[in-house]
N, CA and C atoms as an extended XYZ file, in Angstrom:
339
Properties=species:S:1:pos:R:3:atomname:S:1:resname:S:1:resid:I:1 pbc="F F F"
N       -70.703        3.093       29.573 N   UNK     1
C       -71.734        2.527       28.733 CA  UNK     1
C       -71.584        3.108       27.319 C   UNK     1
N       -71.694        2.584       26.322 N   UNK     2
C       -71.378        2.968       24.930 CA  UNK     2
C       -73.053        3.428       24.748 C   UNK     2
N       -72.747        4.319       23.624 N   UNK     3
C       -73.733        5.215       23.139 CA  UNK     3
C       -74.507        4.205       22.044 C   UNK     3
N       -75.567        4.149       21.696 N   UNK     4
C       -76.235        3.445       20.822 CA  UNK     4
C       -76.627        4.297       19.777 C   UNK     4
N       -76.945        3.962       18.436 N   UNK     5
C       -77.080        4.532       17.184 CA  UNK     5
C       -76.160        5.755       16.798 C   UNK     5
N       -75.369        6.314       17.509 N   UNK     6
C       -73.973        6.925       16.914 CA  UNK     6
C       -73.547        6.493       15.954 C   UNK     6
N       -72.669        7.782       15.551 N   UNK     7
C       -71.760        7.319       13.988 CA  UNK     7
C       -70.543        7.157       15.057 C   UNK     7
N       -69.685        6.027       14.896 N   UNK     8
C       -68.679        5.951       15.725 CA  UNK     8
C       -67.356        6.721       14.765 C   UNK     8
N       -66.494        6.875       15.518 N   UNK     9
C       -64.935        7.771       14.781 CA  UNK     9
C       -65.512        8.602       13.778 C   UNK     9
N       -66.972        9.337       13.812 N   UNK    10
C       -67.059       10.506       13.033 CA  UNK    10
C       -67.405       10.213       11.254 C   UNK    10
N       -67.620        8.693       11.157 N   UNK    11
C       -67.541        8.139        9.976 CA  UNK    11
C       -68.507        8.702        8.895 C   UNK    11
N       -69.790        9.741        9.531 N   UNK    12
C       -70.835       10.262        8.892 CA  UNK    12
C       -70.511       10.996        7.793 C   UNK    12
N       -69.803       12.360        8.878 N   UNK    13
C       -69.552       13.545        8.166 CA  UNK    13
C       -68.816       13.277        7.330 C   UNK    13
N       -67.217       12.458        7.351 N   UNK    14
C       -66.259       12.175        5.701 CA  UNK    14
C       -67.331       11.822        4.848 C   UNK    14
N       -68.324       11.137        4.769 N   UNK    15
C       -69.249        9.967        4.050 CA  UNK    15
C       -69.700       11.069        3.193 C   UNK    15
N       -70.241       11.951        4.150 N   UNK    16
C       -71.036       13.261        3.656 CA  UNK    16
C       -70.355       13.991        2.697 C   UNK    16
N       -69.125       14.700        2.968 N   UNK    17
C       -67.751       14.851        2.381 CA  UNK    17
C       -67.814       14.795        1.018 C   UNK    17
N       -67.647       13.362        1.319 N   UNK    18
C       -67.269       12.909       -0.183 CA  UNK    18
C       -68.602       12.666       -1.192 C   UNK    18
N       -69.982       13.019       -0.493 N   UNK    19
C       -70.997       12.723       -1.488 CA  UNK    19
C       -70.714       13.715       -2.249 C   UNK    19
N       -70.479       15.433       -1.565 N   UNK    20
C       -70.648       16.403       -1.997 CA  UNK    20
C       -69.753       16.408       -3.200 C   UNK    20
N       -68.101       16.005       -3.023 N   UNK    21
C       -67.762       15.911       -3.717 CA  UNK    21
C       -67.863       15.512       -4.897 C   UNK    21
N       -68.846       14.187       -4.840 N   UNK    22
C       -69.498       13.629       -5.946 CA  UNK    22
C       -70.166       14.485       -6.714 C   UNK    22
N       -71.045       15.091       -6.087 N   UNK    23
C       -72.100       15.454       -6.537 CA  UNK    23
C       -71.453       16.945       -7.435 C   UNK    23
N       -70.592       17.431       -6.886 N   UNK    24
C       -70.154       18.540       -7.135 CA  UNK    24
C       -69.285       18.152       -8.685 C   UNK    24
N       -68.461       17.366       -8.494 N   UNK    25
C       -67.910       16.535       -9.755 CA  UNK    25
C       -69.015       16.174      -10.916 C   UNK    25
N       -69.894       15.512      -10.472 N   UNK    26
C       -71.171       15.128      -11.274 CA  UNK    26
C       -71.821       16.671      -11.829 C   UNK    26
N       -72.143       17.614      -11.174 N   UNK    27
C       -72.552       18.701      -11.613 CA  UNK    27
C       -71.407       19.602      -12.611 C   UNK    27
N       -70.523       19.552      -12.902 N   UNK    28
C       -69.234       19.969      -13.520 CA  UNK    28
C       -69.317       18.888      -14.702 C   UNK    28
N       -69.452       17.783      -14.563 N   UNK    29
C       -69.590       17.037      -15.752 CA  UNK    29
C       -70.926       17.050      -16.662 C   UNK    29
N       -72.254       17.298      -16.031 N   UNK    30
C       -73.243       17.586      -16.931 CA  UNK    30
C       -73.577       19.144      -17.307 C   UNK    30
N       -72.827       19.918      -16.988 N   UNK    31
C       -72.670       21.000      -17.125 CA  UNK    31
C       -71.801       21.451      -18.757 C   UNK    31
N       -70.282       20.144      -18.723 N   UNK    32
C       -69.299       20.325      -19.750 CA  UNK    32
C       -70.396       19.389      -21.103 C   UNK    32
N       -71.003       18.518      -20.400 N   UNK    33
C       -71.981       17.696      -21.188 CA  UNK    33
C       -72.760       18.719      -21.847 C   UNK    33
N       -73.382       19.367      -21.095 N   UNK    34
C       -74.549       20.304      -22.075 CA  UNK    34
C       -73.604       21.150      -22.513 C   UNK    34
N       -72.550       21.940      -22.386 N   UNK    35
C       -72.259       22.787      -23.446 CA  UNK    35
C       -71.527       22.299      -24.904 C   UNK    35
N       -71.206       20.999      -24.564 N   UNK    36
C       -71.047       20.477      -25.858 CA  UNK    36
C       -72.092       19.801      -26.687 C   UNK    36
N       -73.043       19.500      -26.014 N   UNK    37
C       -74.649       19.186      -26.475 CA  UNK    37
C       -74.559       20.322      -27.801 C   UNK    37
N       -74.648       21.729      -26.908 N   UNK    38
C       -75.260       22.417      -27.183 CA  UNK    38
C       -74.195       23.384      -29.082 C   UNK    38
N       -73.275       22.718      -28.496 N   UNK    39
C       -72.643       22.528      -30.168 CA  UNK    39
C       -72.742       21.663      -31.501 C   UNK    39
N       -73.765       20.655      -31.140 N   UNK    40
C       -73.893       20.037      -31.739 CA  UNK    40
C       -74.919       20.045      -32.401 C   UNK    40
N       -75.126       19.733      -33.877 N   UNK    41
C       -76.411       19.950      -34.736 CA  UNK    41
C       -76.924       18.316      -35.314 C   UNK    41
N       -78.085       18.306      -35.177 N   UNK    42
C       -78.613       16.908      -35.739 CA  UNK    42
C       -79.543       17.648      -37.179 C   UNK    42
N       -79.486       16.585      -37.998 N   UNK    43
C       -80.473       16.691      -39.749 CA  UNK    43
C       -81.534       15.534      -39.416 C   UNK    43
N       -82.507       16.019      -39.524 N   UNK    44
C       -83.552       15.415      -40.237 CA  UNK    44
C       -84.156       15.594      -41.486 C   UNK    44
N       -85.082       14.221      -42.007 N   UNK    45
C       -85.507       14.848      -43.523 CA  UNK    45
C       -86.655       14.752      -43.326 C   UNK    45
N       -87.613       14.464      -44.228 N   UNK    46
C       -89.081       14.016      -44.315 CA  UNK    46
C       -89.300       14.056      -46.134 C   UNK    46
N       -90.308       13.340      -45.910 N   UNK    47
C       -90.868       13.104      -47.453 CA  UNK    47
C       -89.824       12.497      -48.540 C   UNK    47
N       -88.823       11.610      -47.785 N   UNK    48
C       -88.335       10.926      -48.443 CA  UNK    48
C       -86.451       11.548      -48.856 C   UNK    48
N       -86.763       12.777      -48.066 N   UNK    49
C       -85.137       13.509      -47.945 CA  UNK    49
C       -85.671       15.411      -48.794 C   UNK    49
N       -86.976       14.997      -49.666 N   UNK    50
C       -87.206       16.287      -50.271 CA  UNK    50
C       -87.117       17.260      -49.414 C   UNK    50
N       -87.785       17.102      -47.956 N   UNK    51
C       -87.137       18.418      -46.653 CA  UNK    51
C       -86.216       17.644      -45.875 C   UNK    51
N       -84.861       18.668      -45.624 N   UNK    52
C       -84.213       18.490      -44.627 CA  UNK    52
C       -84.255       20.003      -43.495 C   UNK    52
N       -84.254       19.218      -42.378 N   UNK    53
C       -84.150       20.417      -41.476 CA  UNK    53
C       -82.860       19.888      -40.497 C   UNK    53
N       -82.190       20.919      -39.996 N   UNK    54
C       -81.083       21.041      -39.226 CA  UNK    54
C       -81.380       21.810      -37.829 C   UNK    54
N       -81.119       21.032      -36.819 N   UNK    55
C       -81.544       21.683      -35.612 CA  UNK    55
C       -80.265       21.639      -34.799 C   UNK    55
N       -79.880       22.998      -34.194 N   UNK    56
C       -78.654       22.722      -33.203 CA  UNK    56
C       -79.029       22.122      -31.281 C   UNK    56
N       -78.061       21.825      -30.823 N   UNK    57
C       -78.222       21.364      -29.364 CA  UNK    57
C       -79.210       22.399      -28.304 C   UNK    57
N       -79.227       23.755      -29.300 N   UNK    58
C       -80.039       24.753      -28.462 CA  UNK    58
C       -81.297       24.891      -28.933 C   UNK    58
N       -81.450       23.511      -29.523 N   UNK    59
C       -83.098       23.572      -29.849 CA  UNK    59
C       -83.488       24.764      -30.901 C   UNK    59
N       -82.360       25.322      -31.899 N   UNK    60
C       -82.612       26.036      -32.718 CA  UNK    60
C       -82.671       25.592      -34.174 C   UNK    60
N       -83.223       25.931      -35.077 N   UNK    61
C       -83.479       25.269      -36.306 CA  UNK    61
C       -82.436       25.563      -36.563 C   UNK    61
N       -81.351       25.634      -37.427 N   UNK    62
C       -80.404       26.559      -38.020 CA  UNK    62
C       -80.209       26.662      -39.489 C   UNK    62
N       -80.948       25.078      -40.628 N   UNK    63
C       -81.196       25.121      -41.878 CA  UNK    63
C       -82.276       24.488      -42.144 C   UNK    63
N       -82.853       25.450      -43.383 N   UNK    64
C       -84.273       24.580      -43.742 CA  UNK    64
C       -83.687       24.133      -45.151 C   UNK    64
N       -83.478       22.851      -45.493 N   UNK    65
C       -83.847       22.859      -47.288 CA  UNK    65
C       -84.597       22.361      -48.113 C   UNK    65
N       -85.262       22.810      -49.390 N   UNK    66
C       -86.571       22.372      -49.451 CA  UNK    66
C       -86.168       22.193      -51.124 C   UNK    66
N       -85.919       20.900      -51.486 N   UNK    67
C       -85.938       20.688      -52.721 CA  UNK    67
C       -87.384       21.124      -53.827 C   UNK    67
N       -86.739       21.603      -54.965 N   UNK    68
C       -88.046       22.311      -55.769 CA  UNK    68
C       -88.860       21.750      -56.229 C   UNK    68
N       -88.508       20.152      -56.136 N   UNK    69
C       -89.794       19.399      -56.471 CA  UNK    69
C       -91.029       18.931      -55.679 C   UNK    69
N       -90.296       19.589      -53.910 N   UNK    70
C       -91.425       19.543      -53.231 CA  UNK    70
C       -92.753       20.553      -53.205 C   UNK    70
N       -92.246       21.563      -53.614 N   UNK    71
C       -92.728       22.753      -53.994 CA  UNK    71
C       -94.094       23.068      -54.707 C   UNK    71
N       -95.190       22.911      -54.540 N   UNK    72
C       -96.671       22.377      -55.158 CA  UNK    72
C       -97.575       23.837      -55.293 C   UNK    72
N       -97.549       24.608      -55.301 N   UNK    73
C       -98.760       25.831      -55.483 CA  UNK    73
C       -99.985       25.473      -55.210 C   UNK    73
N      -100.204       24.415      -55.622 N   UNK    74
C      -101.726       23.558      -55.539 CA  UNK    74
C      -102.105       22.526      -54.032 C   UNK    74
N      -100.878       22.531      -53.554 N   UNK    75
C      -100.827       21.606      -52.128 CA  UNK    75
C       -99.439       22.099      -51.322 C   UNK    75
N       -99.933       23.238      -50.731 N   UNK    76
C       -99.104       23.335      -50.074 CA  UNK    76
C       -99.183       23.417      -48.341 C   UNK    76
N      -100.221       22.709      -48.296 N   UNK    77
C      -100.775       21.992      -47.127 CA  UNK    77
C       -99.308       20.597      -46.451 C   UNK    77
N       -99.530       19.827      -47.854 N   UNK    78
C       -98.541       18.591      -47.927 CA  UNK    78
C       -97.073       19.406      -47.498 C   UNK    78
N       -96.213       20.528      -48.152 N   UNK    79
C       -95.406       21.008      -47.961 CA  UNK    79
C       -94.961       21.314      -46.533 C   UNK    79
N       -96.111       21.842      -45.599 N   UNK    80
C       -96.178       22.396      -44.679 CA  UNK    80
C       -96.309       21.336      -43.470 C   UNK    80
N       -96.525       20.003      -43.977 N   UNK    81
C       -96.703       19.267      -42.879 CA  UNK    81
C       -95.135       17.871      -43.173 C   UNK    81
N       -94.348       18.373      -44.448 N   UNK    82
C       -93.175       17.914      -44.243 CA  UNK    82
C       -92.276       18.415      -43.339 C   UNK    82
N       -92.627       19.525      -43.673 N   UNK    83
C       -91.659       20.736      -42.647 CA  UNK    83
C       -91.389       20.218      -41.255 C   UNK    83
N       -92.744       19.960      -41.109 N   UNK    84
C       -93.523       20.277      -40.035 CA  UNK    84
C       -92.853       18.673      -38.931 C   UNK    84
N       -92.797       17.604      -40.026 N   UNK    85
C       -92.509       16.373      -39.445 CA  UNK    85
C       -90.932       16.336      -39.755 C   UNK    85
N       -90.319       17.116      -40.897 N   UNK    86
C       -88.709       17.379      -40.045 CA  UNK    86
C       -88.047       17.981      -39.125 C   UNK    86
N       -89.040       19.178      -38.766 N   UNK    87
C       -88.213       20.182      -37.553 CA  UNK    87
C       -89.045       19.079      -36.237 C   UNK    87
N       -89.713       18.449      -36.188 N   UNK    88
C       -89.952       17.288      -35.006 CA  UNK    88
C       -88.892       16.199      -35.095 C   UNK    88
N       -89.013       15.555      -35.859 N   UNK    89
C       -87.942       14.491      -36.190 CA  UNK    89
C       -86.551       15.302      -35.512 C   UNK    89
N       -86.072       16.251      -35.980 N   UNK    90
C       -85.122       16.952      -35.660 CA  UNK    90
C       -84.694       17.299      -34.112 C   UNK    90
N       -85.863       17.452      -33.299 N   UNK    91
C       -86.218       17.515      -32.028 CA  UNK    91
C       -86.196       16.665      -31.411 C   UNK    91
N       -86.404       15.449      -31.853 N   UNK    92
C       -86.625       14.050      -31.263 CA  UNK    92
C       -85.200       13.504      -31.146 C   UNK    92
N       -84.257       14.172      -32.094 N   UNK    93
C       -82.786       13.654      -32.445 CA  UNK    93
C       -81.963       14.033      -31.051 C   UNK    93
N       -82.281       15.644      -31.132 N   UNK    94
C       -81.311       16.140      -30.247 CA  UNK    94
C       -81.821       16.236      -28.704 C   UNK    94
N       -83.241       15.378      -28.482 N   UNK    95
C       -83.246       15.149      -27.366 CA  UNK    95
C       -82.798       13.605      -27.067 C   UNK    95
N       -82.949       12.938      -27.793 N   UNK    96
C       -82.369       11.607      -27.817 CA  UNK    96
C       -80.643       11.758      -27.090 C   UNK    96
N       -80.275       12.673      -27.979 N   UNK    97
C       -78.814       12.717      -27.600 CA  UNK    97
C       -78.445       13.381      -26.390 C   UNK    97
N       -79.461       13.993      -26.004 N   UNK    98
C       -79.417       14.891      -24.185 CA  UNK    98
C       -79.395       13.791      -23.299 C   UNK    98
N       -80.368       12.852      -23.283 N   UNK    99
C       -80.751       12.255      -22.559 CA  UNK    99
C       -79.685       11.236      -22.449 C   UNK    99
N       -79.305       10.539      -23.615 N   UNK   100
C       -77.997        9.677      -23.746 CA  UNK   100
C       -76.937       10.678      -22.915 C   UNK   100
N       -76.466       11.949      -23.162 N   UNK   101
C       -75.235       12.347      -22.862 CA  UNK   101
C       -75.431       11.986      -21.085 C   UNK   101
N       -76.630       12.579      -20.620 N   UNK   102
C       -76.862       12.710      -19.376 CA  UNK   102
C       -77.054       11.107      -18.736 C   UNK   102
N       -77.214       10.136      -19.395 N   UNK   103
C       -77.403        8.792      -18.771 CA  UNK   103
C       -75.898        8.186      -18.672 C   UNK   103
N       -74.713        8.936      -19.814 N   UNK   104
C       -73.828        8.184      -19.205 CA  UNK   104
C       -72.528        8.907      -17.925 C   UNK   104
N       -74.090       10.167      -17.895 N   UNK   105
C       -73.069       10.930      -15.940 CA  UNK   105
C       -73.315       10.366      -15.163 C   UNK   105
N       -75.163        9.691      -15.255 N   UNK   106
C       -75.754        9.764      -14.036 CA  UNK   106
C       -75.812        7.912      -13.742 C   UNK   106
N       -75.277        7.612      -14.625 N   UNK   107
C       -75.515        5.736      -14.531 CA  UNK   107
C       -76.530        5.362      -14.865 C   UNK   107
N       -77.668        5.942      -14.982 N   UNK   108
C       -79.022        5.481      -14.804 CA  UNK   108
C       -80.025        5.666      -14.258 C   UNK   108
N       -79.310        6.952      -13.014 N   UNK   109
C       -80.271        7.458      -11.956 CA  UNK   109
C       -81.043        8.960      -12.414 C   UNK   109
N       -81.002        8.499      -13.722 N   UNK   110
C       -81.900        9.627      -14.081 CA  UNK   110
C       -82.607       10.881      -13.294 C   UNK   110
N       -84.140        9.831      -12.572 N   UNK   111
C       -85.190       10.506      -12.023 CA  UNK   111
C       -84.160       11.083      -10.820 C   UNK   111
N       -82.900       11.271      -10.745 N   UNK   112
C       -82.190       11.981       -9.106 CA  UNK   112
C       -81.635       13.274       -9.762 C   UNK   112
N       -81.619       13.566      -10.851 N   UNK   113
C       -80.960       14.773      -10.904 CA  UNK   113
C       -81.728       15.222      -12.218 C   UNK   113
């Protein structure tokens, strides 16, 4: 009498095998992904380019520049909230580009890894 719901000729475990392999490959590739992420620097400006900020892949600022005509003694409220919307902008860049690097390991299956 043949066995019912068996994996017949063992077909499971290779299956299994080779997910790991996948997966193991896939983890080696978002791995080489983030460390080159993490070389990479995105610019943002604000207020029209008067601030630029520079943020690297490690989520670190690495340049602020602040042209002297942004520069107000009398409002430097306004100053502080250019800043403020380039080191975001800046953030928004280099997660943009995480998420891209990582969508073209994972195909699309994002929410799995």
């Amino acid at each position: 009498m043949a066995k019912r719901g068996g994996f017949p000729g063992g077909g499971m475990p290779g299956n299994m095998n080779n997910l790991m392999k996948q997966a193991q490959r896939m983890q080696r590739q978002m791995e080489e992904a983030q460390k080159e992420l993490e070389t990479k620097e995105v610019t943002a400006t604000a207020g029209g380019g008067v601030i630029e900020v520079t943020v690297s892949g490690k989520k670190e600022v690495t340049k602020v520049k602040i042209d002297p005509e942004a520069v107000d003694p009398e409002d430097v409220e306004t100053l502080e909230d250019l800043v403020m919307a380039a080191v975001n902008e800046a953030f928004k860049k280099i997660d943009e580009e995480s998420q891209a690097a990582m969508s073209k390991l994972t195909g699309g299956m994002g929410g799995l890894f």
